[in-house]
Each structure stands twice: as C-alpha cells, then as structure tokens.
C-alpha positions as CSV (number, residue, x, y, z in Angstrom):
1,X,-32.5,-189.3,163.1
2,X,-34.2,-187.8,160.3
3,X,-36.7,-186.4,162.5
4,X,-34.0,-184.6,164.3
5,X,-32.4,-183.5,161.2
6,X,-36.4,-181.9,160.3
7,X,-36.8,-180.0,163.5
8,X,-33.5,-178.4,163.0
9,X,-34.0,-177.5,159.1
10,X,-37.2,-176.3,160.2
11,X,-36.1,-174.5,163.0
12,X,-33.1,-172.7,161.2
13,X,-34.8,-172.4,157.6
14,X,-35.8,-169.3,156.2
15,X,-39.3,-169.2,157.9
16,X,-39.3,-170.6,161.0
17,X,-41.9,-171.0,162.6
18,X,-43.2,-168.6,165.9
19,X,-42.8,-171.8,168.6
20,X,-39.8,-174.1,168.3
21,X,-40.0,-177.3,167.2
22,X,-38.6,-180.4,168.5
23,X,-38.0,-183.8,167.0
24,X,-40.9,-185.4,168.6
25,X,-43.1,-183.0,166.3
26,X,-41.4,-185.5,163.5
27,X,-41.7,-188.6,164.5
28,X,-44.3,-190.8,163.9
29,X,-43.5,-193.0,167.0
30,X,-44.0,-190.1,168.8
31,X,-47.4,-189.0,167.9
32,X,-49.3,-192.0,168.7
33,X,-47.9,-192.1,172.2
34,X,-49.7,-187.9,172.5
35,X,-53.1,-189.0,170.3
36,X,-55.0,-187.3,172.7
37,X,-53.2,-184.4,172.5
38,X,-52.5,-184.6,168.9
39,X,-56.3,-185.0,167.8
40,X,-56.7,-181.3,169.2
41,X,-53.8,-179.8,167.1
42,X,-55.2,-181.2,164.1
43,X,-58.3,-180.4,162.9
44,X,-59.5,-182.8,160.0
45,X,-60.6,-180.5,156.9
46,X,-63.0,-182.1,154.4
47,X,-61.7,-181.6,150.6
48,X,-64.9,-180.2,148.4
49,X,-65.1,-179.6,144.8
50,X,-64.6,-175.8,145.2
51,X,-61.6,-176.4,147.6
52,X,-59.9,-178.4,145.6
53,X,-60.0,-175.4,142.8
54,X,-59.0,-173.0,145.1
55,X,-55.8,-174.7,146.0
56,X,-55.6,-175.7,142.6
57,X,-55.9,-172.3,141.7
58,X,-53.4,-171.0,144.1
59,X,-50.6,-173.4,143.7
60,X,-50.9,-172.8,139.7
61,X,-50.8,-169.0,140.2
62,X,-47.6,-169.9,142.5
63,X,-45.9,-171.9,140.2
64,X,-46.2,-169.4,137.6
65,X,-44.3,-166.9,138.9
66,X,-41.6,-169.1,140.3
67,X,-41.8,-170.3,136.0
68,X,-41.0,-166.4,135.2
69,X,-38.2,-166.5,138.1
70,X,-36.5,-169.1,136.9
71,X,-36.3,-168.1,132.9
C-alpha cells in the first residue's frame, strides 16, 4: 500500500518525473522478481573522498539557502 501511495505522490508532486511510475517501482517484493532487469537500471557508483565533498559541498550550499528562505 505504501508503495502505491509513492507512485502516486511521485507521479502528481511538483516534479514528476518524464516516464510514469507505477507501484512496482516501490516495492521491494517487486524488484527481486525483475533483478535482471533491475541490475541494468542501476548502475553502482563507488563513493571517493572527493565525491563525498562534492555532495557534501552541494547539499550545504542547498541547505543554506533554504536557511535564508525560511528566516
């Protein structure tokens, strides 16, 4: 149910995504059933030092002006 309940929030939320979602994109069960399928959507990204800065770095920035916003 909360899968369901996902895929319409992020199918009706302020950015939507280009393709439709459904609730079988949210559902654990789901995924293992597609692995094969699934291992070629995601593509495993390995987390260096300078990575982790950079999103660091970008969620800080980010935060910041959502600090100003909100003031």
């Amino acid at each position: 149910m909360l899968a369901q309940l996902t895929s319409w929030v992020a199918n009706t939320g302020f950015r939507t995504a280009e393709k439709p979602t459904t609730w079988k994109d949210f559902s654990p069960t789901q995924w293992s059933k597609n692995a094969k399928t699934a291992s070629s959507k995601f593509k495993r990204i390995r987390m260096t030092k300078k990575r982790r800065q950079s999103i660091f770095e970008n969620l800080r920035a980010t935060l910041a002006q959502v600090a100003v916003v909100v003031k």
